[in-house]
C-alpha positions as CSV (number, residue, x, y, z in Angstrom):
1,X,-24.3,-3.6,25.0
2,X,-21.0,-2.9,26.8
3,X,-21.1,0.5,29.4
4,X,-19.1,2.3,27.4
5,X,-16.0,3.9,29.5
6,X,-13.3,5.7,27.7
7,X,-9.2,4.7,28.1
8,X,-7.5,7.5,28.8
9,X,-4.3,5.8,28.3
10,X,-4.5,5.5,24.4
11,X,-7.4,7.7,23.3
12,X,-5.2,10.3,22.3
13,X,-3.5,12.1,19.4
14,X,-0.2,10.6,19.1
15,X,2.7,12.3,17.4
16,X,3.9,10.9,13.9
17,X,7.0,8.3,15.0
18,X,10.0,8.7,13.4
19,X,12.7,6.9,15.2
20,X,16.3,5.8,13.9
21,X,18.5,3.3,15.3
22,X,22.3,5.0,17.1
23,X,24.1,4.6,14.1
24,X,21.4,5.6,11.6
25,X,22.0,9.3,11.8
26,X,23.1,10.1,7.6
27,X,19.9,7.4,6.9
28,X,17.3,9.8,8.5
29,X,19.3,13.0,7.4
30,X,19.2,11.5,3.4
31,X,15.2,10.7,4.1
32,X,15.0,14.4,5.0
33,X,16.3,15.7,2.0
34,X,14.1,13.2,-0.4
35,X,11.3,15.8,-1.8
36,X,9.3,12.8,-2.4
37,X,9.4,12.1,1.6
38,X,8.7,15.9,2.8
39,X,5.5,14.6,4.5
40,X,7.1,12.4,6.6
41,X,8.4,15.2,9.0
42,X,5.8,17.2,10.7
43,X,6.7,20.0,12.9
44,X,5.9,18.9,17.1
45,X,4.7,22.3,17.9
46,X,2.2,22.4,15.2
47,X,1.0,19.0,15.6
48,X,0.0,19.9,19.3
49,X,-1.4,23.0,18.0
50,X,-3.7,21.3,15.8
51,X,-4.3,18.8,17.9
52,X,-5.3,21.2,21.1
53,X,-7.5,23.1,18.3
54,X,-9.3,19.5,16.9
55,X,-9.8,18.6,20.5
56,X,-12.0,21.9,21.3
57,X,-13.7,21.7,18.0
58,X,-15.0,18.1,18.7
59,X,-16.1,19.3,22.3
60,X,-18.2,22.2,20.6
61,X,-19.9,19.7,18.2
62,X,-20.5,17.1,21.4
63,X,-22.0,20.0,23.0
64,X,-24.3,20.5,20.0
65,X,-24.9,16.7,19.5
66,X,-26.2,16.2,22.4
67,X,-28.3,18.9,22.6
68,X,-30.5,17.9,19.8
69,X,-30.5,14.1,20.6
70,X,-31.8,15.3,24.4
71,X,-34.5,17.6,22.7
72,X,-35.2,15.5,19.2
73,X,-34.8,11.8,20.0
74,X,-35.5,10.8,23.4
75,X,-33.8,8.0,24.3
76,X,-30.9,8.7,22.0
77,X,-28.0,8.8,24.4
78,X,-24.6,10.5,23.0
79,X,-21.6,8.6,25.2
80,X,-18.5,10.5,24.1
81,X,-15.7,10.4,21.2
82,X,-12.6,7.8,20.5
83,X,-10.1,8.9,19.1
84,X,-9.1,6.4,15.8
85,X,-7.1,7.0,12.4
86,X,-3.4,7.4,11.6
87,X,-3.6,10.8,14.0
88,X,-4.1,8.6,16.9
89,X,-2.1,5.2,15.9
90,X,1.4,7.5,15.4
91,X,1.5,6.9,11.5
92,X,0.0,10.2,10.0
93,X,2.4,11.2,7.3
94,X,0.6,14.3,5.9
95,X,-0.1,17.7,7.6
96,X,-1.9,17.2,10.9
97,X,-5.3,18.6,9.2
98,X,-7.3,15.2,9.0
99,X,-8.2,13.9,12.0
100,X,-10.8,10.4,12.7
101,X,-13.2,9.7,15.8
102,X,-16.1,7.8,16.8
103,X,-19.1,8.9,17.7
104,X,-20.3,6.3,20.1
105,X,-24.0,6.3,21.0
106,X,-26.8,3.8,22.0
107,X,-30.7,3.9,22.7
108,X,-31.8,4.0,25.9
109,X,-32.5,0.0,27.4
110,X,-31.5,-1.5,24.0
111,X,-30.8,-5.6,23.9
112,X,-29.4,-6.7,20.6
113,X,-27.5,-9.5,19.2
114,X,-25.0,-10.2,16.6
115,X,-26.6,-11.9,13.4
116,X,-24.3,-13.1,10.5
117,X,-25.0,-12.4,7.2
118,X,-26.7,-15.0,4.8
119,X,-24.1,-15.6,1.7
120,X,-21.3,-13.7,2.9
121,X,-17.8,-14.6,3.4
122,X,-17.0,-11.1,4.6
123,X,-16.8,-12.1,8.5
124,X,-16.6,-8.6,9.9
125,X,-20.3,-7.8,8.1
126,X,-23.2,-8.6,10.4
127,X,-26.8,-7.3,11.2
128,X,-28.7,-5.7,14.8
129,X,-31.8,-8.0,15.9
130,X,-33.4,-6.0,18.4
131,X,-35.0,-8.1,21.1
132,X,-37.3,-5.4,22.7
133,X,-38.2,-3.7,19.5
134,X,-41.7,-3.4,20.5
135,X,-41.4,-2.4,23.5
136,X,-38.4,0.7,22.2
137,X,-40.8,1.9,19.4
138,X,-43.8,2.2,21.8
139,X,-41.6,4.1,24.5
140,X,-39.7,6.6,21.6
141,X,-42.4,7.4,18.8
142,X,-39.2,8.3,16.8
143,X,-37.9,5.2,16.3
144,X,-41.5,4.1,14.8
145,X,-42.2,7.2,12.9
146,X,-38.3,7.3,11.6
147,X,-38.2,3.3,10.7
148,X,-35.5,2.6,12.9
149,X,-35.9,-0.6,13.5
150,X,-37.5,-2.9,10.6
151,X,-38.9,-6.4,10.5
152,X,-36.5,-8.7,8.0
153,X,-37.5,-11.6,6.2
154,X,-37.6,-13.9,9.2
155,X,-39.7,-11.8,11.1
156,X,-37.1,-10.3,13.6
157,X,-36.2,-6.8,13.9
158,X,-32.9,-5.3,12.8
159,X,-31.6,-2.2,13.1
160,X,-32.3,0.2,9.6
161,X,-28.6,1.7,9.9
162,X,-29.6,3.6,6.2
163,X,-32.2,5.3,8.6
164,X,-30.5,5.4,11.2
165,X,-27.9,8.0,9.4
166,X,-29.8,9.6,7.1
167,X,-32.7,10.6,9.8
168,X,-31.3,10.8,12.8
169,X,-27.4,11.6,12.8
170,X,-27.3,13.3,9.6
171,X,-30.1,15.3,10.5
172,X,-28.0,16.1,14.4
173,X,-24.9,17.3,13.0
174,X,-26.2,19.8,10.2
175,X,-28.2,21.0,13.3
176,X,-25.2,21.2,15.6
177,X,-23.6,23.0,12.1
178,X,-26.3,25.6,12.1
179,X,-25.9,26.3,15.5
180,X,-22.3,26.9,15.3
181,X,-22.4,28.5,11.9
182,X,-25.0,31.1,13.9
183,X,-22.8,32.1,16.9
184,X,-20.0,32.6,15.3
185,X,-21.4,35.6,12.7
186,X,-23.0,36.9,16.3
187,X,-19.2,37.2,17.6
188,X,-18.0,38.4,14.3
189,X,-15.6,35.5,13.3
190,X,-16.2,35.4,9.5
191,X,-13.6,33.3,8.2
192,X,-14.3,30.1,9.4
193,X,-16.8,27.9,7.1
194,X,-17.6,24.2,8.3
195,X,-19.2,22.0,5.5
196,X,-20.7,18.3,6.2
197,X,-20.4,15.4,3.9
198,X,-22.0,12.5,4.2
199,X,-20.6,8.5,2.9
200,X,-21.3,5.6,5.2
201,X,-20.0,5.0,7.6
202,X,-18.7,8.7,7.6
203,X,-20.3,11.7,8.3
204,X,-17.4,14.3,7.4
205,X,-16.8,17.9,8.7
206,X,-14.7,19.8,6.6
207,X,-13.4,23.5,8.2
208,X,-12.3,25.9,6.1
209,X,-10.1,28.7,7.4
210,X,-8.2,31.6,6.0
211,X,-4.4,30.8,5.4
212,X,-3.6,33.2,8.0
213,X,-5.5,31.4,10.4
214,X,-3.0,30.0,13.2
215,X,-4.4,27.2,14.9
216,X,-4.1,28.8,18.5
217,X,-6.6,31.5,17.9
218,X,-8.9,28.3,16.6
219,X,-8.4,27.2,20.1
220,X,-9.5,30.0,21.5
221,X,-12.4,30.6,19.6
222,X,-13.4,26.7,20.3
223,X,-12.7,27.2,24.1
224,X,-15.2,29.7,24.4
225,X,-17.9,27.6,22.1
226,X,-18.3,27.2,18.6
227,X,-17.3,28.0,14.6
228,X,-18.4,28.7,10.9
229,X,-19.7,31.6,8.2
230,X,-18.9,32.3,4.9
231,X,-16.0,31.8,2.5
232,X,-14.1,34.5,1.9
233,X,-12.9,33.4,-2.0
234,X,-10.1,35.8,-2.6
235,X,-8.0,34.4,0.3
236,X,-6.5,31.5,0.1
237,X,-7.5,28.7,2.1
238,X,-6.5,25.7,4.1
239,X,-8.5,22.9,5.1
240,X,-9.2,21.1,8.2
241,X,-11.2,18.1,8.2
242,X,-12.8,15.6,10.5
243,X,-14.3,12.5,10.2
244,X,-17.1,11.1,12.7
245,X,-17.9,7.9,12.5
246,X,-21.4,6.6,14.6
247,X,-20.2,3.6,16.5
248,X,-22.1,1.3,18.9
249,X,-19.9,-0.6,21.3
250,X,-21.0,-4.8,21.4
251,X,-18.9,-5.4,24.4
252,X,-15.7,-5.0,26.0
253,X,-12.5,-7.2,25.8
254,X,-10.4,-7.7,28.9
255,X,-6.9,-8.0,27.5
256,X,-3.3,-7.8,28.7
257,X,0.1,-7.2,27.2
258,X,3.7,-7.2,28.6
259,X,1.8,-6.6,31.8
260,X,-0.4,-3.5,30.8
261,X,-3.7,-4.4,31.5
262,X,-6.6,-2.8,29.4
263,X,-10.0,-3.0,28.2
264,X,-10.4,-3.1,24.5
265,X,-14.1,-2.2,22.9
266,X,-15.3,-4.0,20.0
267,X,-17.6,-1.7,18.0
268,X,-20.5,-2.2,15.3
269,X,-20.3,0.7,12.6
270,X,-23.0,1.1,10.2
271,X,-21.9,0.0,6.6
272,X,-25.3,0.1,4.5
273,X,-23.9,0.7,1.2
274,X,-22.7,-2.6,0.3
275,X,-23.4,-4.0,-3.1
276,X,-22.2,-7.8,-1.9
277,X,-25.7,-8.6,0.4
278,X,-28.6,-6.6,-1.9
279,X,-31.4,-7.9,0.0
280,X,-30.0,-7.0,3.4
281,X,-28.2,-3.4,2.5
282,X,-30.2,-1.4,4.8
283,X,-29.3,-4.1,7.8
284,X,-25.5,-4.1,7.6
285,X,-23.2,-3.1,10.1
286,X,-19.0,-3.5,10.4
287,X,-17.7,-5.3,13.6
288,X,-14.6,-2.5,14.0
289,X,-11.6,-3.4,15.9
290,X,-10.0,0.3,16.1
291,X,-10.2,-0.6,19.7
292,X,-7.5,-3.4,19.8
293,X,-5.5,-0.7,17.3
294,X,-5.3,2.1,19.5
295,X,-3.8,-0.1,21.9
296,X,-1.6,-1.5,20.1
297,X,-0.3,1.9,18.6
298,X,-1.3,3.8,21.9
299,X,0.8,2.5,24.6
300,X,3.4,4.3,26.3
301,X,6.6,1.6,26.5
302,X,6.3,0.6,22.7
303,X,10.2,-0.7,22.4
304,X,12.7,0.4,19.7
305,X,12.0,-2.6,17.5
306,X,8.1,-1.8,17.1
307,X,9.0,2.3,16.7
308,X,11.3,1.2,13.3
309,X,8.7,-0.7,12.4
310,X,6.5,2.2,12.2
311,X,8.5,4.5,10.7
312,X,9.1,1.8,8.0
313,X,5.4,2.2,7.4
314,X,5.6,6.1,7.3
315,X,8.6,5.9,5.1
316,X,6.5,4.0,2.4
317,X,3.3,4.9,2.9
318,X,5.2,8.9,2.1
319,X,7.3,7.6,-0.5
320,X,3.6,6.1,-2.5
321,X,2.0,9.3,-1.4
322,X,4.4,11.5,-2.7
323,X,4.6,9.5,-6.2
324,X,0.5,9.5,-6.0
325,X,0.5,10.5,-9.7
326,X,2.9,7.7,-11.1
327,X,1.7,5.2,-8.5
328,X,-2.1,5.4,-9.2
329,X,-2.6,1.2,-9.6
330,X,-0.2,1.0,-6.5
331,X,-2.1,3.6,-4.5
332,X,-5.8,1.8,-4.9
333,X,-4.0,-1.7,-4.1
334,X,-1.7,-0.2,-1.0
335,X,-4.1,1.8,0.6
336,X,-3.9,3.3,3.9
337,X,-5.8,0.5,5.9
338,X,-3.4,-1.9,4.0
339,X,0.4,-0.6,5.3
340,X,-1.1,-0.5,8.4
341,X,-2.3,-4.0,8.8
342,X,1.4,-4.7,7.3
343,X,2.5,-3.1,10.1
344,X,1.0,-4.8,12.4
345,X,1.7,-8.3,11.3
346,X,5.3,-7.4,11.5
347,X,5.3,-5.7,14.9
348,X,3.1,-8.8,16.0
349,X,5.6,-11.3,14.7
350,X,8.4,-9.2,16.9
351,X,6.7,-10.4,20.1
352,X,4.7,-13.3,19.2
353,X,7.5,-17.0,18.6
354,X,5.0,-19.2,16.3
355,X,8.5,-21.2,14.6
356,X,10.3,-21.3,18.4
357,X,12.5,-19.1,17.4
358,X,12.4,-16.5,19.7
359,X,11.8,-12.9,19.9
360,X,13.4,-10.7,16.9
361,X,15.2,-7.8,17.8
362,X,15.4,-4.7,15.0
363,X,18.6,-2.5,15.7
364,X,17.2,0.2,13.3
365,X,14.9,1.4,10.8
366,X,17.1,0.0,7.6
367,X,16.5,-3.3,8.9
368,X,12.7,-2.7,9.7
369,X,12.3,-0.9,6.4
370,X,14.1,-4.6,4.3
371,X,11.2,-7.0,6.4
372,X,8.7,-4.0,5.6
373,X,9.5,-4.1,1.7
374,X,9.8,-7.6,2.0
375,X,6.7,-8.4,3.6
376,X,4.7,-6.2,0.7
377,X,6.4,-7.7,-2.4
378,X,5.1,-11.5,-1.1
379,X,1.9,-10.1,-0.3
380,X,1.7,-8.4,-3.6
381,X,3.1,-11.1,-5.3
382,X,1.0,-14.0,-4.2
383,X,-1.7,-11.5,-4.4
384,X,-2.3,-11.9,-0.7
385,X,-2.9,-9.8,2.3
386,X,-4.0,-11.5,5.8
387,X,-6.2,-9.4,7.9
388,X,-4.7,-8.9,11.2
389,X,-7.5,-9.7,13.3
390,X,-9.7,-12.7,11.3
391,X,-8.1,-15.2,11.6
392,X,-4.7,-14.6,12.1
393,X,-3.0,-17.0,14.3
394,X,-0.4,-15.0,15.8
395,X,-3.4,-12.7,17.4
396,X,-4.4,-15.6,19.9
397,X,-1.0,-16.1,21.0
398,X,-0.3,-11.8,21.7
399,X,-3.9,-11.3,23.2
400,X,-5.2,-15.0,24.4
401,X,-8.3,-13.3,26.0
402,X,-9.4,-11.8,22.0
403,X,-12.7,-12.6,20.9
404,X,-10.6,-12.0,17.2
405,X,-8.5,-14.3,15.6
406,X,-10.5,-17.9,16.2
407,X,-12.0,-17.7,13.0
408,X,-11.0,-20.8,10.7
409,X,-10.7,-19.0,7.7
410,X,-8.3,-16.5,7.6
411,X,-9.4,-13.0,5.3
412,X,-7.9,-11.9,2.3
413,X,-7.3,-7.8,2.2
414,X,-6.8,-8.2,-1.5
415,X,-9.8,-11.0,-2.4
416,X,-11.7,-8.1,-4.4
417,X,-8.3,-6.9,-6.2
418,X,-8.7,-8.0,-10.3
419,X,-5.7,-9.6,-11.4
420,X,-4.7,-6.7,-13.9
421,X,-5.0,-4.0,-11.1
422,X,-2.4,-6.2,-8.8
423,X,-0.1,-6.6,-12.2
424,X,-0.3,-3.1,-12.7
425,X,0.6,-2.8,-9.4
426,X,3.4,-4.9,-8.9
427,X,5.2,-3.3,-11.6
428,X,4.7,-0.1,-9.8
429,X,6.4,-1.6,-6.2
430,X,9.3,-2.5,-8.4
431,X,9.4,1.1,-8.6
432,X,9.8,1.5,-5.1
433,X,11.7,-0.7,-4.7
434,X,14.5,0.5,-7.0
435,X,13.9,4.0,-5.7
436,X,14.4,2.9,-2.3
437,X,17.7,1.0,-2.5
438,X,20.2,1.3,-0.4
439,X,18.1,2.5,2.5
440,X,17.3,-0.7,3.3
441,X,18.3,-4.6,4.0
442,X,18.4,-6.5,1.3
443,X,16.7,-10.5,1.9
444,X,20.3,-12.0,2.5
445,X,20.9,-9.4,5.3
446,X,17.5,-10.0,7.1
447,X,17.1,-12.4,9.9
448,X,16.3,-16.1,8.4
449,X,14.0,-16.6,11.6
450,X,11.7,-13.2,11.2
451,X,11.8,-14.4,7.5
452,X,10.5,-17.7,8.4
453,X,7.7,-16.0,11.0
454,X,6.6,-13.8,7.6
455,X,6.5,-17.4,5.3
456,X,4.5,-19.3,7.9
457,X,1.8,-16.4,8.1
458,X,1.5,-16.7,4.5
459,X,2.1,-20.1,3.9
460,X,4.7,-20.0,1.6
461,X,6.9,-23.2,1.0
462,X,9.7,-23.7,-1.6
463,X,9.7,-26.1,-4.4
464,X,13.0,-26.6,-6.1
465,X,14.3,-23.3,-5.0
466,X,11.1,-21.9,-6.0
467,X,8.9,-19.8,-3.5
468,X,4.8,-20.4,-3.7
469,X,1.8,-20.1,-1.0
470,X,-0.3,-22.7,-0.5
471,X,-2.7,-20.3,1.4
472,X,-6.3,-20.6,-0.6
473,X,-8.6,-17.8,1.4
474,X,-11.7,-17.3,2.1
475,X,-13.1,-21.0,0.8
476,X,-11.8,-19.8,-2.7
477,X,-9.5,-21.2,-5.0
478,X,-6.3,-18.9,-6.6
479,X,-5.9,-20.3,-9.6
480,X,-2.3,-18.1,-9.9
481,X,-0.9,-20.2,-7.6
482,X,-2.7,-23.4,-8.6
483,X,-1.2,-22.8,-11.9
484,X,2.1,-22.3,-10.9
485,X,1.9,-25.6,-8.4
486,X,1.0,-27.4,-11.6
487,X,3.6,-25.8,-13.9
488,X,6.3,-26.8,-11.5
489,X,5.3,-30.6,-11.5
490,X,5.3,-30.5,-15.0
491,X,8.8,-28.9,-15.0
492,X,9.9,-32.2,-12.5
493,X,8.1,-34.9,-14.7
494,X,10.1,-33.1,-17.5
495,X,13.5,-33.3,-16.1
496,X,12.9,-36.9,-14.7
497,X,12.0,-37.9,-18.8
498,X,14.9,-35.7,-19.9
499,X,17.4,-37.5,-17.2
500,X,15.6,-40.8,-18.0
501,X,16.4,-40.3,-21.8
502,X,19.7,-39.5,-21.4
503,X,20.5,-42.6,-19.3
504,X,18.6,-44.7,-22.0
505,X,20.8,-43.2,-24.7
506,X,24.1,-44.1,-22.2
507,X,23.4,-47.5,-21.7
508,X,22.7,-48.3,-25.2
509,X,25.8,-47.5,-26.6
510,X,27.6,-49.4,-23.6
């Protein structure tokens, strides 16, 4: 396993971009006044309250983390916390009370290698062999008492990530609670509560505070150590919550871009409820690329075109928010982890010339926001999302030194989608759409070369003035577009016999 050292450069809370082109100064003030879009602005000096106050809270729990992995699991070493999530990419939209971090830890001497899973086309699943198993359990009795590590059907050892959570870090952090929850009544602070929830690959931490509560005198409280006791149910409350994620890191990547030169970790996460590989459940693990995100989002020269792109994102990913109730199909299709990988394929295809035709400029976020909307209706309508980093082409040619991106089979976000959710769905973008008009390009105003980049990443060709993707994911067949490949040769046979007819009929009465 990689040494794990933290980038200091991009492991940090990044305010929520919203940046508008010279001339775009009535478009931002008209998406100010849009009720629908009231998340999208979010007030600079609390955002680096809450952020200063998140930052001591998560030093408080480290503190406590550690403590009980030093004197409970021997062995169990506690690295440190990376900052991930829309918080630290630039594209929260929401108040800044939800924040996302790994938890990176390993076990002392550990040597383990990637294993695929049998019968699974999801290529970011894989399992933990442990090559010194033996030798591990017979060093920390915890790891043989706990069933860390298990033998599988082959006879190797793998990593027990259900145990892993349940026994060891679930079992850490309500500690780490307790001990909080317990110096905090000794120094009188009664109106914080801290709650933990666990859901793979998540353990949550949810702070309740009085509505009073200003986020500096959290600070201060955190400086000095820790937080929690007892709701008070008469006041009103707001909540504050945090999600740690237990991350191993598999190894570093060495990349560069526009001559900022980085290291990027690839992580493992555990991901043992997973109802596609029944026999291996307890085994499973995510490969996570949040490292390759927080660089992307995370750098400090980011140019003009990129920043429109990512307010286009914010702009939508409010708008669907804000309609939660009357986009409900749209919301479980679009999710969060969706718009941003949309986002990324389009600020990708800004720097990345895969149809030699050069680097795309944007010159504001109306012209962001029509590829944006235009990007999402083809995905949604050829019922088709690319991940950004299997298999994507483009990846290879912005970071040549990522161990992404040379899979031969590129992954389909919305594989799992049923075809009535996605119907449902599309009516609901129409929506949107509509709602939306006149705030951004339209297709005939948008650059025919960024609309080519967006076609050749999804494979779309034109038959008789008639768009359709050719794209078949994953080694599986859609039969949407295979039926619409077919109609339209039927539709040609029929005008050749119709054409054919009529010049019969003319000849004959020649």
């Amino acid at each position: 396993m990689a040494a794990f050292q933290t980038n200091l450069e991009w492991n940090r809370w990044i305010r929520p971009v919203f940046e508008f082109g010279e001339n775009e100064i009535e478009l931002k003030k008209s998406i100010l006044r849009l009720t629908v879009l009231k998340h999208m602005k979010i007030n600079a000096d609390k955002w680096d309250n809450h952020c200063q106050a998140i930052d001591e809270i998560l030093k408080t729990i480290e503190q406590g983390v550690k403590k009980f992995a030093n004197e409970n699991f021997k062995g169990l070493k506690i690295l440190g916390y990376v900052k991930q999530g829309s918080a630290q990419e630039g594209l929260k939209i929401e108040n800044a009370l939800e924040f996302d971090c790994k938890l990176l830890f390993d076990i002392n001497q550990m040597i383990t290698s990637e294993v695929r899973l049998r019968n699974s086309r999801d290529v970011d699943l894989l399992k933990l062999e442990v090559k010194n198993a033996e030798n591990l359990m017979f060093r920390y009795q915890w790891i043989y008492d706990l069933e860390i590590f298990e033998t599988g059907k082959d006879g190797k050892y793998y990593i027990n990530t259900k145990h892993l959570q349940e026994r060891v870090f679930k079992i850490i952090i309500n500690k780490t609670r307790h001990l909080i929850n317990d110096h905090l009544e000794a120094i009188g602070r009664q109106e914080y509560t801290m709650q933990q929830s666990i859901k793979p690959p998540t353990v949550g931490i949810d702070l309740t505070l009085d509505k009073e509560t200003v986020m500096e005198d959290v600070y201060e409280t955190f400086s000095g150590f820790v937080l929690q006791a007892a709701r008070i149910p008469s006041t009103p409350m707001q909540e504050l919550h945090i999600d740690i994620v237990p991350a191993l890191v598999l190894y570093d990547d060495e990349i560069s871009l526009e001559g900022n030169d980085s290291k990027c970790s690839v992580y493992a996460v555990m991901k043992w409820k997973n109802s596609l590989t029944p026999s291996e459940n307890q085994y499973i693990w995510r490969k996570c690329s949040s490292g390759y995100e927080g660089f992307i989002f995370g750098q400090e020269q980011l140019d003009s075109s990129q920043l429109y792109m990512m307010t286009a994102c914010r702009i939508v990913k409010s708008w669907i928010h804000g309609r939660k109730y009357e986009l409900k199909s749209l919301r479980s299709v679009l999710e969060s982890y969706h718009l941003k990988t949309a986002c990324l394929h389009l600020m990708c295809m800004l720097k990345v010339d895969q149809t030699n035709t050069g680097n795309i400029t944007i010159y504001g976020v109306r012209q962001a926001l029509g590829y944006y909307i235009y990007f999402l209706n083809m995905c949604i309508r050829y019922n088709l999302l690319p991940h950004f980093f299997y298999g994507n082409p483009n990846l290879q040619k912005l970071f040549p030194q990522c161990t992404f991106g040379q899979e031969r089979i590129m992954k389909n976000l919305f594989a799992n989608i049923n075809s009535c959710a996605m119907y449902m769905a599309t009516n609901e973008y129409g929506k949107v759409v509509h709602d939306l008009r006149g705030s951004f390009a339209t297709e005939c105003e948008l650059d025919k070369n960024m609309l080519k980049k967006i076609h050749k990443l999804l494979n779309i060709q034109v038959f008789f003035g008639f768009k359709c993707s050719t794209m078949f994911l994953e080694e599986k067949f859609n039969y949407k577009q295979l039926y619409i490949v077919v109609m339209l040769i039927f539709i040609g046979i029929g005008v050749v016999y119709i054409l054919y007819c009529a010049c019969y009929k003319i000849f004959m009465l020649m």
